[in-house]
C-alpha positions as CSV (number, residue, x, y, z in Angstrom):
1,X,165.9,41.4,-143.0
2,X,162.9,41.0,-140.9
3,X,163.1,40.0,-137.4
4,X,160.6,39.0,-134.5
5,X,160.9,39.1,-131.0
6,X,158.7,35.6,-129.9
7,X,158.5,35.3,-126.0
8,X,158.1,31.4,-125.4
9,X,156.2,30.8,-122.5
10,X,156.3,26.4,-122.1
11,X,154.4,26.1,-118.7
12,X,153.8,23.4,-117.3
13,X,153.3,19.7,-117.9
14,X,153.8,18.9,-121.5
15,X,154.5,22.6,-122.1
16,X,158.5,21.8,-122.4
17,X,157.8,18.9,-124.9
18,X,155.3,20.3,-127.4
19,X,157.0,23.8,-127.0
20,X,160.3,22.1,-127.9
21,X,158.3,21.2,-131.6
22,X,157.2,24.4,-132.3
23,X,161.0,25.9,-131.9
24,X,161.9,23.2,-134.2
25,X,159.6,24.3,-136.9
26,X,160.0,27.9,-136.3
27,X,163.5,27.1,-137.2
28,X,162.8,25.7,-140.0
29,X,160.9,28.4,-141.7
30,X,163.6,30.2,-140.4
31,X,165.5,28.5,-142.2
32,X,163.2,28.6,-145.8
33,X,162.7,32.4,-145.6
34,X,166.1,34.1,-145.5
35,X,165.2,37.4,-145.1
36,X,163.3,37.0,-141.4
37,X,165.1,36.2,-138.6
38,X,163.1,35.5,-135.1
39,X,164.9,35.9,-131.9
40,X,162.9,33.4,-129.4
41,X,163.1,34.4,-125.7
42,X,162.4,31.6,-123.5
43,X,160.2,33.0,-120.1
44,X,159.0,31.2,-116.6
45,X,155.4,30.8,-117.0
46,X,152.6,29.0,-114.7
47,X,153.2,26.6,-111.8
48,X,157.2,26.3,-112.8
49,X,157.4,30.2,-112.3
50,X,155.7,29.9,-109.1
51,X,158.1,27.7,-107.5
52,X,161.5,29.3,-109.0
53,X,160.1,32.7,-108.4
54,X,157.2,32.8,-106.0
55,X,155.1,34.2,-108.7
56,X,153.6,32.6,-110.9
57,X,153.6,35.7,-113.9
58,X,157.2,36.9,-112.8
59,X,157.8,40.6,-113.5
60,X,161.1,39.1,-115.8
61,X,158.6,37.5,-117.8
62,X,156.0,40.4,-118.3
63,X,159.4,42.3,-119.2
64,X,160.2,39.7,-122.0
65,X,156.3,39.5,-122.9
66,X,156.4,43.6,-123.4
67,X,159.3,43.6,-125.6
68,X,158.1,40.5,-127.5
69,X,156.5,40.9,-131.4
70,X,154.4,38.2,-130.1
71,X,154.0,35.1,-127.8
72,X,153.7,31.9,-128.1
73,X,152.6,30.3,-124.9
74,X,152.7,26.1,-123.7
75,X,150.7,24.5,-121.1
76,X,149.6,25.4,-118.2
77,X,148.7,23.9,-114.5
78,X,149.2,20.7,-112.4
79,X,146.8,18.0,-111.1
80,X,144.5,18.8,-108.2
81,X,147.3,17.3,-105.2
82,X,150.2,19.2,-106.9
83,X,148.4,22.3,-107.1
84,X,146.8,22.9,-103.4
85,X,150.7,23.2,-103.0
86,X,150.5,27.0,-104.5
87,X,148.1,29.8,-102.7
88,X,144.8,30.3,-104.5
89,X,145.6,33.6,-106.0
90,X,148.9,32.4,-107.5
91,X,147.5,28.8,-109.3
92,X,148.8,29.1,-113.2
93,X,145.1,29.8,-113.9
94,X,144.3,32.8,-111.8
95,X,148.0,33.9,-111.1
96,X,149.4,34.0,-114.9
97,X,147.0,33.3,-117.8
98,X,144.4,35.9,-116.6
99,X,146.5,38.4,-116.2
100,X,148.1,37.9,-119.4
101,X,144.8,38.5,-121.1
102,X,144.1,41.4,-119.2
103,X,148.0,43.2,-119.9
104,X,147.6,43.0,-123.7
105,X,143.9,43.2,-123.8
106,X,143.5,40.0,-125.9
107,X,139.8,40.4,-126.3
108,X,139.6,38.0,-129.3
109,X,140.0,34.3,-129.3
110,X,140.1,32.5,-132.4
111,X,139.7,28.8,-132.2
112,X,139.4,26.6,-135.2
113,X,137.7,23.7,-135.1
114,X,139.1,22.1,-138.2
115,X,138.9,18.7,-139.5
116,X,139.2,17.3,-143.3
117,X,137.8,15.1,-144.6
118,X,141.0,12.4,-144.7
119,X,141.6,13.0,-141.1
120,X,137.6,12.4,-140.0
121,X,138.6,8.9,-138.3
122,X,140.2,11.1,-135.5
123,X,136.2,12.2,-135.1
124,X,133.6,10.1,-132.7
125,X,131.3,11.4,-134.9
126,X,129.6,9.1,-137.6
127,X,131.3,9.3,-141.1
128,X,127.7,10.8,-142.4
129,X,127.8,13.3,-139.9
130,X,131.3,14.8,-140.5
131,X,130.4,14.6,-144.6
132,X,133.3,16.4,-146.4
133,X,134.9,17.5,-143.4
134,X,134.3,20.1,-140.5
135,X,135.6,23.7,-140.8
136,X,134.3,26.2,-137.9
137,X,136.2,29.2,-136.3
138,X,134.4,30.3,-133.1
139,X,135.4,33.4,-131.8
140,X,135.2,33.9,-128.3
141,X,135.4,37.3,-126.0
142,X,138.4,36.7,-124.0
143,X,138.8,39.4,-121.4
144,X,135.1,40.0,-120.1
145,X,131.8,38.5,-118.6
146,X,132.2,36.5,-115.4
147,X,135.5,35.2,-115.8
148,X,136.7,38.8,-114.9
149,X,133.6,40.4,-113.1
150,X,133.6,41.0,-109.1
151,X,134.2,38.2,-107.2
152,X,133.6,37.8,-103.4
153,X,133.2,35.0,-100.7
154,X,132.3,35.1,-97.4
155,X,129.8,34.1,-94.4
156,X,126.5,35.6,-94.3
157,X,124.3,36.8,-91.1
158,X,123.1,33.0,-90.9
159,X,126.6,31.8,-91.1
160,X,126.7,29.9,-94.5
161,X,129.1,30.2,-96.6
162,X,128.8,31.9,-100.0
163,X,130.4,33.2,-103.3
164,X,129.4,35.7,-105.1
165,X,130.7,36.4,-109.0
166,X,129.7,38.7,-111.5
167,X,129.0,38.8,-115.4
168,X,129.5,41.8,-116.3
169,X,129.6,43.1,-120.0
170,X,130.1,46.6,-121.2
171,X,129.0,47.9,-125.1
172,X,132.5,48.2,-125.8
173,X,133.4,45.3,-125.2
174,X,130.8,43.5,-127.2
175,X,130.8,45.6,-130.2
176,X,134.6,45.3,-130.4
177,X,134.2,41.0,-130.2
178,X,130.9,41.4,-132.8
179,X,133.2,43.5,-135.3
180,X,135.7,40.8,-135.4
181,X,133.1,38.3,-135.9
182,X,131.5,39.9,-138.4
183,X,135.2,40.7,-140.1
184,X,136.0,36.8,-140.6
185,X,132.4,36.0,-141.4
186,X,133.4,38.5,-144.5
187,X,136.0,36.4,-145.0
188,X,134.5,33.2,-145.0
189,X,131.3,32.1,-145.8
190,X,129.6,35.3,-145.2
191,X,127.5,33.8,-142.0
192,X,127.6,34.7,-139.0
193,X,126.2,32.4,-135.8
194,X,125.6,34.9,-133.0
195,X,125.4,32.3,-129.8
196,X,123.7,34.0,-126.6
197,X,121.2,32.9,-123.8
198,X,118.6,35.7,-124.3
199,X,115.9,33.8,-122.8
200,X,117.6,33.8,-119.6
201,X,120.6,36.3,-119.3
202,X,120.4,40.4,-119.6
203,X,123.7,40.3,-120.6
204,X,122.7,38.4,-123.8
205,X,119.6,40.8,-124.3
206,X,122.5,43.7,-124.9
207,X,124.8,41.5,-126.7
208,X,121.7,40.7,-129.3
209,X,121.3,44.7,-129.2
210,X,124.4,45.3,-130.3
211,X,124.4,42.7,-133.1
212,X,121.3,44.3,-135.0
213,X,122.9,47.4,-134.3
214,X,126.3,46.3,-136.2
215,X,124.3,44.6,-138.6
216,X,123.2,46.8,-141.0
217,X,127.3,47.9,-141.6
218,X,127.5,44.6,-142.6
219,X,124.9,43.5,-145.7
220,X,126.6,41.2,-147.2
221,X,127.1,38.8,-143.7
222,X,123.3,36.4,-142.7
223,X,123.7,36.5,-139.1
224,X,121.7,33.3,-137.3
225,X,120.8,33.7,-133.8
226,X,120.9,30.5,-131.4
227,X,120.7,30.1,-128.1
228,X,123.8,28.5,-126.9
229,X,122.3,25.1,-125.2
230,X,121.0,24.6,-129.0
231,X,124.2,25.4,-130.5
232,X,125.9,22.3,-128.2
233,X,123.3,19.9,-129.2
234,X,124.1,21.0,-133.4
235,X,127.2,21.1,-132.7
236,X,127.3,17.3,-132.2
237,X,124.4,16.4,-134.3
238,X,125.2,19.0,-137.7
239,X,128.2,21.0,-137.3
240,X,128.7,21.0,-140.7
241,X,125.6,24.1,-140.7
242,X,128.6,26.2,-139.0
243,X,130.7,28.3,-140.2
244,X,132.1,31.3,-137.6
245,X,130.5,31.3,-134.1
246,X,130.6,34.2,-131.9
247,X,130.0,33.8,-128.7
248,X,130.9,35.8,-125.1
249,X,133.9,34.2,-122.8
250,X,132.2,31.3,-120.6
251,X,129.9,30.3,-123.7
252,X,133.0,30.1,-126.0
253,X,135.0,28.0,-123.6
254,X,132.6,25.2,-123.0
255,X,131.6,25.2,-126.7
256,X,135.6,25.6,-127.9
257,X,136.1,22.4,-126.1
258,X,133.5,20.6,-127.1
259,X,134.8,21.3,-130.5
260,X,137.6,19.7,-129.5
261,X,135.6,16.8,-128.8
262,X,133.9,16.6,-131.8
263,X,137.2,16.6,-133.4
264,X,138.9,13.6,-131.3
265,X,141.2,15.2,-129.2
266,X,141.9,19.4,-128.2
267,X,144.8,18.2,-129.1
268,X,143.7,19.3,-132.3
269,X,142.9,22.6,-131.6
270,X,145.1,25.3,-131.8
271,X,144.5,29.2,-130.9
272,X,145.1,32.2,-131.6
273,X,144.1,35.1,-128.5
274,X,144.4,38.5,-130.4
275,X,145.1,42.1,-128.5
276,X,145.0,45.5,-130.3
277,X,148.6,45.7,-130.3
278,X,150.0,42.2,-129.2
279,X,148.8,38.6,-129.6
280,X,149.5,35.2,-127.8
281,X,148.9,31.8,-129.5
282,X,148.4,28.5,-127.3
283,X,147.2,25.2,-127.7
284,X,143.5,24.6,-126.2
285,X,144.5,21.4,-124.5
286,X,145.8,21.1,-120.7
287,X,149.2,20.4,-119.3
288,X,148.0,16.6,-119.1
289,X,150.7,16.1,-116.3
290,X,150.1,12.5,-116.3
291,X,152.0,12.0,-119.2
292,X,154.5,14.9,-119.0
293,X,158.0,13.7,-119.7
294,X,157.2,10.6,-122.0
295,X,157.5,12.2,-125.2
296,X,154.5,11.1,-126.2
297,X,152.1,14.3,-125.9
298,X,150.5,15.0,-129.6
299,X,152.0,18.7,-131.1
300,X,149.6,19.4,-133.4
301,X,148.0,21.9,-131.3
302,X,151.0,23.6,-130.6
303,X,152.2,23.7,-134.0
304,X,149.0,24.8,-135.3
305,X,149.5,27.5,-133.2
306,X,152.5,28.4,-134.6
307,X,150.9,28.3,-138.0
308,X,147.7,30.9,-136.7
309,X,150.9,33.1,-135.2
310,X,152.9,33.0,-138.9
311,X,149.1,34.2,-140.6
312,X,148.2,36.7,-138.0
313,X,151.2,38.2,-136.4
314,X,153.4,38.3,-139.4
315,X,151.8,38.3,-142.0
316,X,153.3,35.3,-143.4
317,X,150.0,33.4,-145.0
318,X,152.0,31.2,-147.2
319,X,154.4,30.0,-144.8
320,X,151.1,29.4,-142.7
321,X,149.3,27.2,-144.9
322,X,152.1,25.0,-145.9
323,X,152.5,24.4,-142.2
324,X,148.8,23.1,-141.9
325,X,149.4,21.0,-144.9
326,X,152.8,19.4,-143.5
327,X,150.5,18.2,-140.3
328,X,147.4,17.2,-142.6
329,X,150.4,14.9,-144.6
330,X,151.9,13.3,-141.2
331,X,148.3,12.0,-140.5
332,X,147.6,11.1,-143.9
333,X,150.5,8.8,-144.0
334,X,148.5,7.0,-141.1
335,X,151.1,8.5,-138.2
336,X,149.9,9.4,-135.2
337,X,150.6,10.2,-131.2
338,X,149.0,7.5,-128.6
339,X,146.2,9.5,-127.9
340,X,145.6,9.9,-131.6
341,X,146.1,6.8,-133.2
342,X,143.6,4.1,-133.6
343,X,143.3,0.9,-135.2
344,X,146.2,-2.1,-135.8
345,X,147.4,0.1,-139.0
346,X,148.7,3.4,-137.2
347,X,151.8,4.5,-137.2
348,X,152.7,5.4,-133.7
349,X,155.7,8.0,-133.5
350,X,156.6,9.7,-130.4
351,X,156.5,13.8,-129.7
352,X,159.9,14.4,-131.4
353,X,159.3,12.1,-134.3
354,X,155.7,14.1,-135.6
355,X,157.9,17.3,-135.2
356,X,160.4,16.0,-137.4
357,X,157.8,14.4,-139.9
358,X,156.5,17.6,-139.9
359,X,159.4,19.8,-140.7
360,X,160.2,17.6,-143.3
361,X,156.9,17.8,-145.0
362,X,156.9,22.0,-144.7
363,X,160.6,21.3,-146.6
364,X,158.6,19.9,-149.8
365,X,156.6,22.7,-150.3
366,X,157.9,25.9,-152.5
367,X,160.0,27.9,-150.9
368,X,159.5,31.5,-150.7
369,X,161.1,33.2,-153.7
């Protein structure tokens, strides 16, 4: 038998709700695969912790994140009135999700932005411009550049205000990020989209360094340099010329969600945020706390997440794949969430209805002998 410690962190929002789906279907390949057990740990997380605990990244939840195989993390963060009501430092963003990057080290962020063909009416994109479906993983340096550099404010001699914030970027860091990318354009299609701003920034000038020094350790893998304004107009106009993008931490979270974007919703985008020794998953998408408590929030994300935690934590790639294909089947049967669903012909189910469609799709595929 074969067990896993999962910390479940559901935050905020729609956390609860989606988070509730990805127990289900964790159950259920519980459930298929006999010999693995997973004991889930539930953990306060974000703006919920805060108010229970007075932090928002408890030390009992950093315990149960330590001892955890992996995490699994929900949503995160209120709207603007709810969240002047929690000191700066402590907000879900500053006070919790940073820091959980920075404890594990979870340099790499893996974000697919995958659509098939079948499901392109989810896309604002013209039918021409999808073609036979859009399949790009951008990988994204998660624990460096200005998010986490130096940050200061103050008054200056002439009495105006100011901030100060700094990118900062060593080697390491980059060559460790460029190795990945290079790793899964192996994998892949053998190309590799290096996205920097060169032309501008010294930090891209030693990110491009380090690229054509990795480069020659990797023959078989074209690397394309853009810069990465360019790469938000293709994105939009070809993304289809795409494969894997990598790309340092404020580039790959305004390009990530505009990925979303070209997909319909970050509710379609799951992710997977990879450490040297432990690894949260999470959907891209915010705690949308207008809708929290309907049951109506779309779980795709959070599933998928799931699935990228089966694949890379526990080497379960089987179990991984029928998961994608038991959400590709829910949509294909013209079901959908309200955010989702378009036209007089959809389907409209609720939060807990696509997790049960789903779980009963992954019970038609072969079981695990």
């Amino acid at each position: 038998m074969q067990s896993y410690k999962i910390a479940l962190l559901a935050g905020d929002g729609i956390g609860p709700e989606v988070m509730k789906q990805a127990v289900k279907v964790l159950k259920a390949v519980e459930a298929r695969n006999p010999d693995v057990n997973f004991e889930l740990n539930p953990a306060l997380f974000g703006a919920v912790a805060y108010f229970e605990t007075g932090k928002s990244f408890p030390q009992e939840t950093k315990d149960i994140c330590d001892q955890a195989d992996a995490i699994l993390k929900g949503t995160i963060g209120l709207n603007h009135e709810d969240s002047q009501k929690i000191p700066v430092d402590e907000q879900p963003e500053r006070g919790a999700l940073l820091p959980l990057r920075r404890r594990y080290n979870t340099y790499a962020n893996f974000r697919p932005v995958y659509l098939p063909k079948e499901l392109s009416h989810f896309s604002p994109l013209k039918a021409e411009i999808i073609g036979d479906g859009i399949d790009i993983m951008i990988i994204r340096e998660l624990v460096g550049g200005l998010y986490f550099g130096h940050k200061e404010t103050g008054v200056d001699e002439q009495g105006r205000r100011f901030v100060r914030e700094v990118l900062e970027y060593d080697e390491d860091q980059i060559r460790n990020i460029l190795k990945v990318g290079f790793e899964t354009a192996q994998k892949r299609k053998k190309v590799l989209h290096n996205i920097h701003k060169s032309n501008v920034l010294k930090s891209s000038v030693l990110w491009n360094t380090i690229v054509d020094e990795l480069a020659p350790s990797y023959p078989d893998v074209e690397v394309k340099h853009i810069l990465v304004d360019a790469a938000a107009t293709l994105l939009c106009l070809n993304p289809g010329q795409f494969d894997v993008m990598v790309m340092e931490n404020m580039f790959g979270d305004i390009l990530s969600d505009q990925g979303g974007g070209i997909l319909g919703s970050l509710g379609l985008m799951p992710s997977a945020c990879v450490g040297p020794e432990k690894s949260y998953y999470e959907p891209s998408h915010g705690s949308a706390p207008d809708i929290a408590g309907k049951n109506i929030a779309n779980p795709y994300s959070m599933i998928g997440s799931v699935a990228l935690m089966l694949e890379m934590s526990f080497g379960m790639e089987s179990e991984s794949k029928h998961l994608w294909n038991a959400m590709k089947s829910v949509f294909a049967q013209g079901y959908g969430t309200p955010d989702l669903a378009k036209g007089d012909d959809a389907k409209l189910i609720d939060t807990d209805k696509f997790g049960d469609l789903v779980v009963a799709e992954l019970n038609k595929a072969p079981r695990p002998q």
